[in-house]
VMD Tcl script that draws the C-alpha trace (Angstrom):
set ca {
  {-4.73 35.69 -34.97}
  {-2.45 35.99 -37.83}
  {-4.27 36.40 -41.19}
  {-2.98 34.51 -43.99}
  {-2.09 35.77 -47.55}
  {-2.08 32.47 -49.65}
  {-1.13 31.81 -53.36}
  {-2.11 28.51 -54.64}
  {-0.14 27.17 -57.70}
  {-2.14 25.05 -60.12}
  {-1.64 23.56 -63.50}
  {-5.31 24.09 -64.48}
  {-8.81 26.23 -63.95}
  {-9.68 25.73 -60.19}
  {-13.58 25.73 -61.44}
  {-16.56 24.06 -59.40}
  {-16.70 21.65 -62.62}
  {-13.04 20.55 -62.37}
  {-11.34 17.83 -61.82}
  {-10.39 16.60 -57.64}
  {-7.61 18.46 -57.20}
  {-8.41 21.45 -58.66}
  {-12.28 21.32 -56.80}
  {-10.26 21.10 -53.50}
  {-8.40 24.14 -54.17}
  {-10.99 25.87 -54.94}
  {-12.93 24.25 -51.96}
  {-10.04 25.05 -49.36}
  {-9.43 28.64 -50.52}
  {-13.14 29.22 -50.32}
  {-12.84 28.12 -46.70}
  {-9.98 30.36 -45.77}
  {-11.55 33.41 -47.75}
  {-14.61 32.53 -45.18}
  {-12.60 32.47 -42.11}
  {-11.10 36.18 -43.03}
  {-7.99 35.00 -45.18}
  {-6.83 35.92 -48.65}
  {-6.56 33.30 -51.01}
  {-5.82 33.48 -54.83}
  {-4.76 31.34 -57.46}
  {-1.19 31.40 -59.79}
  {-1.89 28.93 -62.89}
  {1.25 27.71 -64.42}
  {1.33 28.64 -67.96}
  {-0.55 31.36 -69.26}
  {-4.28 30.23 -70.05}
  {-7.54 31.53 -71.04}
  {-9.76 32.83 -68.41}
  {-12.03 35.10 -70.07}
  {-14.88 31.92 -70.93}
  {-17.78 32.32 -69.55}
  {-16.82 30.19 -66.77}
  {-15.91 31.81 -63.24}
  {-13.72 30.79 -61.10}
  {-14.70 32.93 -57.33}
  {-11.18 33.84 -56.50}
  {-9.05 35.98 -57.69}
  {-6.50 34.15 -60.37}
  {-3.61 35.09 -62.20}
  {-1.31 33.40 -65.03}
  {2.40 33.07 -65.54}
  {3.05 34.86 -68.76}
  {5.28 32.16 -70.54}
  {3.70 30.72 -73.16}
  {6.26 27.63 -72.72}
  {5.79 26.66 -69.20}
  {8.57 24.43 -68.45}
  {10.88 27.16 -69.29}
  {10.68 29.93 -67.29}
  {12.71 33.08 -67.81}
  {14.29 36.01 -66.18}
  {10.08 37.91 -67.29}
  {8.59 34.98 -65.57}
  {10.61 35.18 -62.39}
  {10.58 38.90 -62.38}
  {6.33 38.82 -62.60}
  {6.31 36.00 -60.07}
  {8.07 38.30 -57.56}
  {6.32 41.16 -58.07}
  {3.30 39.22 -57.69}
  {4.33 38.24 -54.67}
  {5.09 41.05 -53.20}
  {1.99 43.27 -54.63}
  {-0.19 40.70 -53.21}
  {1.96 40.69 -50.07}
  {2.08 37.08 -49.99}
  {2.92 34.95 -46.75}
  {1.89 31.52 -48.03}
  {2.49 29.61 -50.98}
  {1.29 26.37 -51.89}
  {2.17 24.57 -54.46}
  {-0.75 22.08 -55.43}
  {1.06 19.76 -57.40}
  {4.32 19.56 -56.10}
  {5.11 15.36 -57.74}
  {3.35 15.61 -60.52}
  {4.86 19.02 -61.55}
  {8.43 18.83 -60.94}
  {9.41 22.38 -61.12}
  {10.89 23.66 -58.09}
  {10.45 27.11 -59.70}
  {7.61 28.39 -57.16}
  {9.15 27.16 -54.31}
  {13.01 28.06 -55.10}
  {11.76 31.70 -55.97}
  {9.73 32.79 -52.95}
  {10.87 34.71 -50.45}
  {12.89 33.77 -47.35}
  {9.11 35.06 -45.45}
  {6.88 33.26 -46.99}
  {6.03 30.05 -45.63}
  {6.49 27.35 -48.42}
  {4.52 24.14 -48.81}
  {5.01 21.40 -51.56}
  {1.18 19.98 -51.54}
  {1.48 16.36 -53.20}
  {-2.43 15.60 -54.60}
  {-1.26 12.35 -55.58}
  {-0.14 8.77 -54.36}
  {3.28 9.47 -52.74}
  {4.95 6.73 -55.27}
  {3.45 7.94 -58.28}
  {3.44 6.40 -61.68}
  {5.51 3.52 -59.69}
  {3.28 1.10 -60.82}
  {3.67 -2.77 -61.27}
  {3.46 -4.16 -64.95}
  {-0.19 -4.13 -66.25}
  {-1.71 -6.84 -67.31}
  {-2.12 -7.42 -71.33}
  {-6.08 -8.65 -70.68}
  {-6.75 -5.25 -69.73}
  {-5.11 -3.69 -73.24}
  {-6.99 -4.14 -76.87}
  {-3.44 -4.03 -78.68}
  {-2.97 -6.83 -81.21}
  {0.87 -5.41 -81.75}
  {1.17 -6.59 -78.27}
  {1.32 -10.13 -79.62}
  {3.95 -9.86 -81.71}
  {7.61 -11.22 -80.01}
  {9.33 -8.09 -79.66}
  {6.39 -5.89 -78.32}
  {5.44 -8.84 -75.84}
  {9.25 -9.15 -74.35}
  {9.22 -5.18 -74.36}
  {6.16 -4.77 -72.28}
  {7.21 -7.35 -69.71}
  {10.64 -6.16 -69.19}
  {10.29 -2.17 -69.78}
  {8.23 -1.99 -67.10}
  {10.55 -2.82 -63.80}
  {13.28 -1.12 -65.82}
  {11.05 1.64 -65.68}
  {9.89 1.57 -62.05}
  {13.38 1.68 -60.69}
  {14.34 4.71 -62.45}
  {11.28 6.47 -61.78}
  {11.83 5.67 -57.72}
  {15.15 6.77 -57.92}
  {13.74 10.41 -59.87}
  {11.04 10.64 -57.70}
  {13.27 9.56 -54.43}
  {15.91 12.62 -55.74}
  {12.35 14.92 -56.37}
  {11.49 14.65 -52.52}
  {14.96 15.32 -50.87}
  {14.75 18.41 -53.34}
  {11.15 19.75 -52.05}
  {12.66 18.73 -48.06}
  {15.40 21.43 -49.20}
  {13.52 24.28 -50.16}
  {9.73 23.79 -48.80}
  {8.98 24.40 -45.15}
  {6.11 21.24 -45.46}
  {5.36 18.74 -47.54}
  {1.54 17.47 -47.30}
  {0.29 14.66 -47.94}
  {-3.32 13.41 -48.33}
  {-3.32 10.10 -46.85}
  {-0.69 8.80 -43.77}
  {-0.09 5.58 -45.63}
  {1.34 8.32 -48.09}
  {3.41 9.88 -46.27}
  {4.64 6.87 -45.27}
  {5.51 5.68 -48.51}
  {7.27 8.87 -49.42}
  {9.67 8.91 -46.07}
  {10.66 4.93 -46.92}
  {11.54 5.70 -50.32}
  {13.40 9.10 -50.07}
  {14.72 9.01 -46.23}
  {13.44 12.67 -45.94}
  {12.70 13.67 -42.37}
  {8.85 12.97 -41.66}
  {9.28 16.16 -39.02}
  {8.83 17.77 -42.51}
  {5.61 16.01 -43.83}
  {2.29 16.58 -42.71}
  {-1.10 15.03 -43.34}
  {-4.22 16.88 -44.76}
  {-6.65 15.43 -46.40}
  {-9.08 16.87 -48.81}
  {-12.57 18.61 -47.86}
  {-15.61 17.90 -49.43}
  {-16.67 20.28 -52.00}
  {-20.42 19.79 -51.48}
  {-22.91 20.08 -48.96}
  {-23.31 17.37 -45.95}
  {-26.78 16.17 -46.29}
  {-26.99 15.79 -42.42}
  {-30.72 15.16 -41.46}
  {-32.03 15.84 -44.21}
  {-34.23 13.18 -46.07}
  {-32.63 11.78 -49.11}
  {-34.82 9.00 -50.52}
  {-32.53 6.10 -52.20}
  {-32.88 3.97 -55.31}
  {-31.91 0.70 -56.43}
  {-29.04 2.26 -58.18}
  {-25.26 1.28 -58.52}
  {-22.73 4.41 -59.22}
  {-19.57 5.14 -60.80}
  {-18.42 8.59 -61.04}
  {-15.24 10.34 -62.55}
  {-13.25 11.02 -65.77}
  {-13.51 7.48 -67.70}
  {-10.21 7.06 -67.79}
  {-8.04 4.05 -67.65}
  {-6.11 4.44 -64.50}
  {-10.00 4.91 -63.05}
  {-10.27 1.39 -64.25}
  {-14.42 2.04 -65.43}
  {-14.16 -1.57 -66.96}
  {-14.07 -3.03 -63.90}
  {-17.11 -1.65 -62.60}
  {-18.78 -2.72 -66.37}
  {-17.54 -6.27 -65.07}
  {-18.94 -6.10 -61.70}
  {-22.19 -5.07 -63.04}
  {-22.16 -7.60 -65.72}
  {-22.28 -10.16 -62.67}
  {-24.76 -8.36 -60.57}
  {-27.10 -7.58 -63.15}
  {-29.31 -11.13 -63.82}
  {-29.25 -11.76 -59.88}
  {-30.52 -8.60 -59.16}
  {-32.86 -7.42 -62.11}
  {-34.69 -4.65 -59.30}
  {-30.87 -2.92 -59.59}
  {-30.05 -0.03 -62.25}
  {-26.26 0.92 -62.51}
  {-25.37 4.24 -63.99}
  {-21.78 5.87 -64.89}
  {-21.72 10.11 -64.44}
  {-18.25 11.32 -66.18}
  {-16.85 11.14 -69.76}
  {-13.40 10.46 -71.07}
  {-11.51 8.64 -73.54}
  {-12.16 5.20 -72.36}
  {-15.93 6.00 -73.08}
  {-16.18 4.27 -76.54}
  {-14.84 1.42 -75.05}
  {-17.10 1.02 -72.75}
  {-19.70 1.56 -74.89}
  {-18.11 -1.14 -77.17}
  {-18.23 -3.49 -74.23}
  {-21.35 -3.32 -73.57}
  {-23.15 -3.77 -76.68}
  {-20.74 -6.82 -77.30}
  {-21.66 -8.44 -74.09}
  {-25.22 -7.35 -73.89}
  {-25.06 -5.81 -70.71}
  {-28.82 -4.37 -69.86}
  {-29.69 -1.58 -67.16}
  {-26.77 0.44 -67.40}
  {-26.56 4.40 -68.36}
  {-23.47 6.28 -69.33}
  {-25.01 9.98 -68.75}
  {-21.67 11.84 -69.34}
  {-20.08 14.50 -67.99}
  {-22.10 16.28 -65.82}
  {-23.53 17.62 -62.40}
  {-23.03 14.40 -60.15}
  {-24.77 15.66 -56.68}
  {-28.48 14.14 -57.94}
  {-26.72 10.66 -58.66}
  {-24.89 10.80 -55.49}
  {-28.49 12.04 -53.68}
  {-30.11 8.68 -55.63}
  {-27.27 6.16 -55.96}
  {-27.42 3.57 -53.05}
  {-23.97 2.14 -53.90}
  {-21.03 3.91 -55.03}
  {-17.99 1.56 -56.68}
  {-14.96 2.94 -56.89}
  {-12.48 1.18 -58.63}
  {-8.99 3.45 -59.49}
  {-5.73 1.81 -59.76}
  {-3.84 4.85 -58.01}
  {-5.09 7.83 -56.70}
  {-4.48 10.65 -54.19}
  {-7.61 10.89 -52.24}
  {-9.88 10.21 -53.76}
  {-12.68 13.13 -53.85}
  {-15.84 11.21 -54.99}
  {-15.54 8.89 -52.17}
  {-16.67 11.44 -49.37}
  {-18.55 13.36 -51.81}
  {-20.87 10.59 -52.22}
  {-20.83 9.65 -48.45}
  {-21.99 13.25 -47.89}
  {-25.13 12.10 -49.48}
  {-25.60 8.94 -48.09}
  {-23.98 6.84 -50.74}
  {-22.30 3.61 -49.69}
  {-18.78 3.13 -50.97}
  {-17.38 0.24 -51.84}
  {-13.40 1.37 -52.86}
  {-10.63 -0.81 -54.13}
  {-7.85 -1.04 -51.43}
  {-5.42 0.28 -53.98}
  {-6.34 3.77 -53.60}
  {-4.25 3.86 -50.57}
  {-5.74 6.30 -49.04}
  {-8.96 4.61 -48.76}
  {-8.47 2.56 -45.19}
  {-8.03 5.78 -43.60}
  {-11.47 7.37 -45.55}
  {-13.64 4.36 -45.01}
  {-14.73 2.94 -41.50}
  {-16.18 -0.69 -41.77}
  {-19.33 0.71 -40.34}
  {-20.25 3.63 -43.39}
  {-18.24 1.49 -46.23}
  {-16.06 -1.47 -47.34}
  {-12.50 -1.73 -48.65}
  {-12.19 -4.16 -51.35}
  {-9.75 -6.30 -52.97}
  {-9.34 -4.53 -56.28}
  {-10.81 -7.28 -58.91}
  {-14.06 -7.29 -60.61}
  {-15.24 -10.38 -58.63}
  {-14.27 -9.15 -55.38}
  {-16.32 -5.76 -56.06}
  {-18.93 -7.41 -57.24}
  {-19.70 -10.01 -53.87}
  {-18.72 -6.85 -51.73}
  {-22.04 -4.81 -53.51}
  {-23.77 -8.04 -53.28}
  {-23.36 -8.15 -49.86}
  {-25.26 -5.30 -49.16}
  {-27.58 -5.73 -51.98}
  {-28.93 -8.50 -50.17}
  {-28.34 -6.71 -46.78}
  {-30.92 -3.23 -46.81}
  {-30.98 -3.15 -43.45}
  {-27.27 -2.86 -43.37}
  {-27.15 -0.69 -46.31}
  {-29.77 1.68 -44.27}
  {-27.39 1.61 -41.58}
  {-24.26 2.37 -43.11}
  {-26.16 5.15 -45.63}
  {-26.81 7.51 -42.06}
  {-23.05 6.34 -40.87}
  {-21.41 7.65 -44.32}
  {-23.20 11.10 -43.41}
  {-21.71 10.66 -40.34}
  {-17.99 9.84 -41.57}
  {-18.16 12.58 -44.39}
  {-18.51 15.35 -41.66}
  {-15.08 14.91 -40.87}
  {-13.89 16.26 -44.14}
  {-16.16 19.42 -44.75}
  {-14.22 22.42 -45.66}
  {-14.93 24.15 -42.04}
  {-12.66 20.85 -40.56}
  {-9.93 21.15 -43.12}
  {-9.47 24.66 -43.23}
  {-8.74 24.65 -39.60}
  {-6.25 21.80 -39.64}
  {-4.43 24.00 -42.75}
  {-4.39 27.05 -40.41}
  {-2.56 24.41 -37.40}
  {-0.07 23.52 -39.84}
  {0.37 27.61 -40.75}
  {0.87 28.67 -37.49}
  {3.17 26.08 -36.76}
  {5.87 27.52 -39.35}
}
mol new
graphics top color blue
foreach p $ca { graphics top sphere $p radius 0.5 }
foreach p [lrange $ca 0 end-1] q [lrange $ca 1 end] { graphics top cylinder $p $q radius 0.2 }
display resetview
């Protein structure tokens, strides 16, 4: 069997605390490591690593202090890495997001090349938002209203046409692109016309344990979990809640992550009285997950979405909004539900099985079930297909 040499390229500290994409590197190189491959990690600019945190493979840093502007140093370190290392694979982990074409353009002809895109194929193509969702009192003024409601498809079809011209120019010098999701991929194909004999779909493994028989004794408790930002759309879950709460005063909800929507929330839910809710920060989520019955998950956009099948692994129920694409092809009708991405909606979709524990019993054993198909064992292998296919 051919052993694999792999360099992943990331923008930030591939820790087991990080954020999804950066826990699924981690998670796949781990994997690979496991299986008798070498796998190390190339961060973009040149950051600090010598914190007490650890990261359990072996990482490196570009030396430019300016990252976007690489020079003849930079180049000359990144081959010589390459080569010291004797690197066959590299994968670049955020091949949309990052638009540099730097890693892939300067690997060898030998070295397999994949663009790795950790994100919804047509990001930050989004539709207009709506001005309920924003506290911005300059948005009522003439000229700020017209601007936000005709910047925005302005916007959109340049940033197709960028993002169209971004993909042709990963076809050209990457030997794969991956994709998390096939809706994705599909997405990415209509809007650039590369060749899908080029694209590939992988999705993400789960970073923790499957809890698999073993017992794991549920509560009446509603989750969120992940950064509190606004894309994550937290408020809607606050909304949800705020419906669910006097019908169902057995029911606790609790939010595990931190970010800079967190005041608002906070703000919200003093102003609106909103009882039996905990915001417990940033921290550890597994015991949540372990506890949580329900898991909403409400993002506008998103890749994979990682705490989806991390909390099935524990027997936590999700109920996703449908516009985190990738979400159909996660969720089976018998361990989850896909819904219609409005407050309302979520909320009668958690009522549902609220008033349903049978079904929620059910579905808690089936989401075990369903998250097996994404531990790290699974994906690693389908990586290694793809390999030894180039």
């Amino acid at each position: 069997m051919m052993t694999y040499r792999l360099l992943f390229i990331a923008n930030a500290r591939c820790l087991p605390t990080a954020g999804g994409v950066e826990r699924a590197t981690l998670s796949l190189a781990q994997s690979l490591i496991a299986k008798g491959h070498y796998a190390a990690v190339l961060y973009t600019s040149s950051i600090d690593i010598s914190g007490s945190d650890v990261c359990p493979i072996q990482e490196f840093c570009m030396p430019a202090a300016e990252p976007y502007h690489y020079d003849a140093e930079a180049r000359r370190f990144y081959r010589q890495l390459l080569e010291r290392e004797a690197i066959n694979v590299v994968i670049f982990q955020n091949a949309v997001t990052d638009r540099r074409l730097f890693f892939l353009e300067n690997a060898p002809g030998s070295v397999i090349k994949i663009a790795n895109v950790n994100v919804e194929a047509t990001h930050r193509i989004y539709p207009s938002a709506r001005l309920a969702e924003y506290d911005c009192t300059t948005l009522k003024s003439g000229a700020w209203w017209l601007l936000w409601h005709t910047a925005p498809p302005l916007a959109r079809r340049l940033s197709a046409k960028l993002l169209a011209r971004h993909y042709r120019q990963l076809a050209r010098c990457a030997d794969a692109i991956v994709f998390r999701a096939e809706a994705h991929r599909r997405a990415a194909i209509a809007l650039s016309g590369i060749d899908d004999a080029i694209t590939c779909v992988v999705p993400n493994s789960c970073a923790f344990h499957i809890a698999g028989d073993e017992p794991c004794a549920k509560e009446k408790l509603l989750l969120f979990a992940g950064r509190l930002v606004a894309y994550k759309q937290p408020l809607h879950f606050l909304r949800a809640w705020q419906r669910l709460a006097p019908a169902h005063p057995d029911w606790q909800a609790a939010i595990v992550g931190d970010g800079p929507e967190r005041a608002s929330l906070e703000r919200y839910i003093a102003r609106h009285s909103i009882e039996r809710i905990t915001l417990y920060g940033q921290c550890d989520p597994v015991p949540y997950y372990r506890r949580a019955a329900i898991l909403a998950f409400t993002s506008a956009t998103e890749g994979f979405g990682n705490v989806v099948v991390e909390a099935m692994a524990h027997g936590c129920v999700p109920v996703a909004y449908s516009t985190a694409e990738a979400m159909p092809e996660v969720i089976t009708p018998e361990c989850g539900i896909v819904s219609s991405p409005s407050p309302d909606a979520l909320a009668a979709n958690i009522e549902n099985l609220m008033n349903s524990p049978e079904r929620l019993r059910d579905m808690e054993r089936e989401a075990v079930v369903r998250a097996s198909a994404f531990t790290p064992e699974v994906i690693a292998d389908k990586w290694l297909t793809l390999l030894s296919s180039h």
